[in-house]
C-alpha positions, 0 to 999 in steps of 0.5 A, spaced: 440 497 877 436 499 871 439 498 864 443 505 864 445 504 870 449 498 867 451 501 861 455 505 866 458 500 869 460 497 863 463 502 861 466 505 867 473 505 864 472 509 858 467 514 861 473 516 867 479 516 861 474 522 857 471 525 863 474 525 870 471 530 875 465 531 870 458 530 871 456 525 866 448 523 864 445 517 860 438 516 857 437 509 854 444 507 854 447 513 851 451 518 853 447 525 852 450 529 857 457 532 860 457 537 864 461 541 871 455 540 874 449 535 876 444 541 874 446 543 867 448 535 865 440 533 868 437 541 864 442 538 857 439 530 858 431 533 860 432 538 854 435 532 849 429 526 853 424 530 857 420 523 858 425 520 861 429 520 867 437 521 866 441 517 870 446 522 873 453 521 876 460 524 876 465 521 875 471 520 879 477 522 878 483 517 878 486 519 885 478 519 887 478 512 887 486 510 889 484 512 896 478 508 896 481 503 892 486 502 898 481 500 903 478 495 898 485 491 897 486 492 905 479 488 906 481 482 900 488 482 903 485 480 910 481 474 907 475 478 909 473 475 902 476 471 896 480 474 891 478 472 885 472 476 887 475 482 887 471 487 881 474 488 875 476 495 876 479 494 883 483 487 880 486 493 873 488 498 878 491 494 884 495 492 877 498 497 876 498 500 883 494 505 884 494 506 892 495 512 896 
């Protein structure tokens, strides 16, 4: 994983609070583009960092992750792992009960 990549996993929570259901892309560990599409988030970010490569994603809405989210918590819950090595992410939403 490079370091924008890593900046976006620090910063999951907050990019899926702003900006569910849109493209995001980083450049240097700084958001640079938001967008409908991964096209017009990639054309913004190349316009703003030609010489870099963004790193692009959409982000998931709430309900994108509950579904996935139930599948986790089904795989922790059989014992197929420890649970205090659940991720972050997945401890704060089973909290507070977002599951299909």
């Amino acid at each position: 994983m490079d370091k924008d990549d890593l900046w976006v996993v620090e910063h999951f929570g907050e990019l899926v609070t702003k900006y569910a259901g849109k493209y995001v892309a980083v450049v240097n560990e700084t958001l640079v583009a938001v967008g409908d599409s991964r096209k017009e988030v990639e054309e913004k970010a190349r316009a703003i960092a030609p010489d870099k490569m963004p790193s692009v994603m959409r982000i998931p809405r709430e309900e994108d992750m509950a579904c996935l989210l139930r599948t986790d918590v089904n795989h922790f819950a059989t014992g197929a792992q420890d649970i205090r090595n659940m991720p972050p992410l997945l401890k704060e939403r089973v909290g507070r009960r977002i599951l299909c």
